[in-house]
N, C-alpha and C positions, 0 to 999 in steps of 0.2 A: 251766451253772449254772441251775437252777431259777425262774423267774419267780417274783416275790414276790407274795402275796394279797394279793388288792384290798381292804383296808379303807373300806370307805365312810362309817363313823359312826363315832366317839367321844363318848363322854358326851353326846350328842344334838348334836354339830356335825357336818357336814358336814366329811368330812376332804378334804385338797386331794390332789393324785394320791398315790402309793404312794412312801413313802423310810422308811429305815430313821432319820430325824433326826426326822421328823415325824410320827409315830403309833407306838405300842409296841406290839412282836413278838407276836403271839395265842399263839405259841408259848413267851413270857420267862417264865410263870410257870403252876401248878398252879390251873384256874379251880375256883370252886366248881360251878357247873352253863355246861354247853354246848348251844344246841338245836340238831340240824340239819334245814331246812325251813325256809322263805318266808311256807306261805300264812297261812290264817286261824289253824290250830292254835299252828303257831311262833309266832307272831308275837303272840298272846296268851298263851301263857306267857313271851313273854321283857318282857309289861307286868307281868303280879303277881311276876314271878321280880326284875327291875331293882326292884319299888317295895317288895320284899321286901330291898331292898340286898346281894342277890345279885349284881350286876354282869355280867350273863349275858354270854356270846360267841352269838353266834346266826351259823351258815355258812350263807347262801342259796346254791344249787347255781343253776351255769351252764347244764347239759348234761342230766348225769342226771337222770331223772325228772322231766322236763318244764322248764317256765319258770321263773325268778327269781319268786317272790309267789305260786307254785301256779297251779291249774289256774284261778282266778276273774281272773286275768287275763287268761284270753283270752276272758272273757265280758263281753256289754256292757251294757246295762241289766240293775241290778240290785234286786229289788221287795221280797223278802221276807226282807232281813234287817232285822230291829229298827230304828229309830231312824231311819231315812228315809223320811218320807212318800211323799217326790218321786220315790224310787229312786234309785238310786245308781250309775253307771258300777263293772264290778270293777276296773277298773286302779286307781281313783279310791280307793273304798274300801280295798284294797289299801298304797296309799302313804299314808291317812291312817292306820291300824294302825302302819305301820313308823312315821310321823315319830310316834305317841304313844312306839311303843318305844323309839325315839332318846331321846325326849325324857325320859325316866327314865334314862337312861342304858347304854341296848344297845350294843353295839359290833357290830358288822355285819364279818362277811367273805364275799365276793362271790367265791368258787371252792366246786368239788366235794369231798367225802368221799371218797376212794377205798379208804381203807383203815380196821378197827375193830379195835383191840381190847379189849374189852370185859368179858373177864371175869379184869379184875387193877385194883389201886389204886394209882394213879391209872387211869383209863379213856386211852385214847390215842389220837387220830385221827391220820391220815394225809392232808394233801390232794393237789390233785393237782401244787401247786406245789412240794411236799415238806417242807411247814411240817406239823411234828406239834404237835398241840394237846393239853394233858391237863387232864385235870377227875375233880373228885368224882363228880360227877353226867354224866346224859344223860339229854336229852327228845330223843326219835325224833317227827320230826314229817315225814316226809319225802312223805307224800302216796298217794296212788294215780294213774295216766296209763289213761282211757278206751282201750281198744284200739282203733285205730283199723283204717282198712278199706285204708288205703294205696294210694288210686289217685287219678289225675288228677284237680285243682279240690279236693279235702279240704280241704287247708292253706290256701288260697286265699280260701275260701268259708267256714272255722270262723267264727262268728260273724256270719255272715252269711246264715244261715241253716240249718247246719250245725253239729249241737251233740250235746252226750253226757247234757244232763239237761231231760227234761220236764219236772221239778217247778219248776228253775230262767227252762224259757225258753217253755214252752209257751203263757202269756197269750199273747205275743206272735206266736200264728197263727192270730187267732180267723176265725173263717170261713174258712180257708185250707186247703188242700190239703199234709200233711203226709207223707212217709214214714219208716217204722221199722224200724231192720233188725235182723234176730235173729228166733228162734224159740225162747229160753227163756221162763222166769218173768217175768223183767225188761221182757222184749217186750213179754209179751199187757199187763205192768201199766202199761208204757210207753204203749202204746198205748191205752189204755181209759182214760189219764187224759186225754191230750190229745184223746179227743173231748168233754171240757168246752167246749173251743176250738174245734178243729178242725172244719170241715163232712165232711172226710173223710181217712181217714185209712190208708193202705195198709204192708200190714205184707211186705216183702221177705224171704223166705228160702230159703238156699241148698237146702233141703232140700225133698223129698217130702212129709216132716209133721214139725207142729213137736217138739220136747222138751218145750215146756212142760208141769205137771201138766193131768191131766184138766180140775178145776175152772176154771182159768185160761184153759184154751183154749176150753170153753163160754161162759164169761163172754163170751172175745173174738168168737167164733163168732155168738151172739144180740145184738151191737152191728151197728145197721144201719149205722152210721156208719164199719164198719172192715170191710176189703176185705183180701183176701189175693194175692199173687204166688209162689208156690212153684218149686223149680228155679230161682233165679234169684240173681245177684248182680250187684252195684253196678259198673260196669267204669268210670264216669268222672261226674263230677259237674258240671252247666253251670250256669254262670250267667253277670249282667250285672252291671256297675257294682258288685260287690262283694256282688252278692245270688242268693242261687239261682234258678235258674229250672227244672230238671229237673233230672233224671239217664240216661244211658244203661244198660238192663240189659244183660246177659248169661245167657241161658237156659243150663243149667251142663249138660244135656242135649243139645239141638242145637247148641249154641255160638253160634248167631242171634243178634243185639242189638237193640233198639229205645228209641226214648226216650219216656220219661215224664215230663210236665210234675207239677211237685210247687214250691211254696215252703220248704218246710222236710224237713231230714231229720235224722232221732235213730238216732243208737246204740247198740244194746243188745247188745252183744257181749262185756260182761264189762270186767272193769277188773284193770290192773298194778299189785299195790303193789308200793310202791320199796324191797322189803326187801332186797334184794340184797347187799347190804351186813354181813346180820345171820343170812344164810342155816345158818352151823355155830353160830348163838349163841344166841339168841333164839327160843322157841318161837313156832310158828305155825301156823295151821289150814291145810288141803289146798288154797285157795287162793292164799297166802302170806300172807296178812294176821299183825300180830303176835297174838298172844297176851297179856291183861293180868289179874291176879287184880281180880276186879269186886269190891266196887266202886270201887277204886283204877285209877289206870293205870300200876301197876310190872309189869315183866317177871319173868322167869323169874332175871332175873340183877341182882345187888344191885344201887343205886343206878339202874337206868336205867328209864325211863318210856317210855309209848307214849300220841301224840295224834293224831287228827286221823283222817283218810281211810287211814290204815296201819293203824288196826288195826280199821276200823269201812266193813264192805262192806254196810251195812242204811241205813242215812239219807243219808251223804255230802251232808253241808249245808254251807254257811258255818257259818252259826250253831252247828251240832253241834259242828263241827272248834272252832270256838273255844270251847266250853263244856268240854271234854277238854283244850287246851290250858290253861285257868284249871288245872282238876285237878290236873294233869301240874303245873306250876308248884308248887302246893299240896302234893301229894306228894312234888316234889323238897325243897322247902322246910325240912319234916315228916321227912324224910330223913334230911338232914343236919344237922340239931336234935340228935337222935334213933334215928336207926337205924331196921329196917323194923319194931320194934315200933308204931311212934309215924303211919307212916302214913296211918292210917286211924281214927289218934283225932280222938277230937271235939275241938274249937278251944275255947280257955278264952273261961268266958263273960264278957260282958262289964259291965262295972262299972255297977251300977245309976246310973241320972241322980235329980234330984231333979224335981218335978215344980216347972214353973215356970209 
């Protein structure tokens, strides 16, 4: 018999563990909108979706596609989202979004997606408990996962000096001896940002010469402050006390290793969106990302929506993911008002005040 999903929330309580006496079936009834994803996108459509009295079901996934709360949990200080002078921890931030969503009344279930279908009324999920969920709606908020490099100290070391965004973490290696691995777009621009920061910055790739456009690699080429490793890849990453210290390469030519001291190292090797899920349904560009008609966020397939890092491989911000989330919320809203003429009307205005 199936394990039951872990409901975590009701109408902004904190539900006690999982029984069938004590929280109602996600599966008892036809929801109007479901989101599935954690981080910043979910998790702010399911605040305008709940104070729209939508009653949203929002499924945070275990397994697939990364962590419970998205990828800004495994990040630590956090500087340039809105409204924290101080900066903000992502776990921190994170869990203050859900308890606002709670707090309107989300209902949280804490298992995976495994199955969609999508394009019938009601919509129907699948989890992997065997609870099918149906709903009007769907906001796809499920994220993208940095490709990682898969070898010794990574997991260990993420956030400890070991990260997938310079725009996010770079302050935090000023004068410091950075590496960046990759040899696209993403690289050179990777890299060219953190010499704001960075005293130096050495760019690791597997390759002979990079992919990146011409322009990009002269840009990088005329930075005194950015240094190149060619032939070469990441075989094992060290550190101390939970902080980087070097890396060992691997020359991909002579197979020789040696190690390089570095404080930090960045990722530029492309990112996973979690579409997998949506693979025979949902249109999507060559690198799977979805597909959304601009300036909405609806799909190719009535009622469902697309937020956050899944359908957006240009910014990949907090702050982005949850402004696409608002939308998405918006959209679903407008939706089922409405139908898909109504989505991308303009909002009735509002009542003039008197001057006081």
């Amino acid at each position: 018999m199936p394990n039951d999903p872990v409901i975590t929330s009701v109408g902004g309580q904190i539900a006690p563990a999982p029984s069938s006496n004590d929280h109602p079936d996600p599966g008892d009834r036809i929801h109007d909108v479901v989101i599935i994803g954690s981080g910043p996108a979910g998790l702010t459509a399911a605040v305008y979706a709940a104070r729209a009295n939508l009653q949203p079901l929002l499924v945070e996934g275990m397994v697939e596609g990364g962590p419970t709360g998205g990828q800004l949990t495994l990040t630590t200080d956090v500087e340039n989202f809105p409204g924290f002078p101080e900066g903000i921890m992502g776990p921190e931030l994170i869990q203050n979004m859900r308890t606002q969503a709670e707090r309107f009344g989300t209902t949280f279930v804490t298992e995976d997606v495994v199955a969609a279908e999508i394009e019938q009324q009601p919509i129907s999920l699948r989890t992997a408990s065997g609870t099918t969920i149906r709903t009007r709606s769907l906001i796809v908020a499920t994220g993208a996962k940095p490709r990682r490099l898969e070898v010794p100290g990574e997991d260990e070391l993420w956030g400890g000096g070991v990260s997938a965004c310079a725009t996010c973490d770079g302050f935090f290696f000023r004068d410091k001896h950075v590496i960046v691995v990759g040899g696209g777009d993403s690289a050179m621009e990777e890299a060219t940002f953190l010499t704001k920061f960075a005293s130096k910055v050495t760019v690791v790739h597997r390759r002979e010469e990079l992919r990146a456009s011409v322009i990009m690699q002269e840009r990088a080429f005329k930075n005194d402050r950015i240094e190149f490793v060619f032939n070469a890849t990441v075989a094992r990453i060290e550190g101390s006390d939970g902080l980087m210290t070097g890396v060992v390469l691997e020359d991909t030519v002579t197979g020789e290793t040696r190690t390089l001291a570095a404080d930090g190292l960045f990722l530029a090797i492309g990112h996973i969106p979690n579409t997998w899920l949506f693979r025979d349904t949902l249109d999507m560009d060559d690198e799977g990302y979805l597909l959304v008609q601009e300036p909405t966020t609806a799909t190719n397939v009535e009622g469902v929506f697309a937020s956050g890092d899944v359908m957006d491989h240009t910014y990949r911000q907090a702050v982005t993911a949850a402004g696409t989330g608002c939308k998405a919320a918006i959209d679903a809203e407008r939706w089922l008002a409405g139908g898909a003429g109504h989505i991308a009307a303009e909002p009735a205005a509002e009542p003039e005040t008197a001057d006081i």
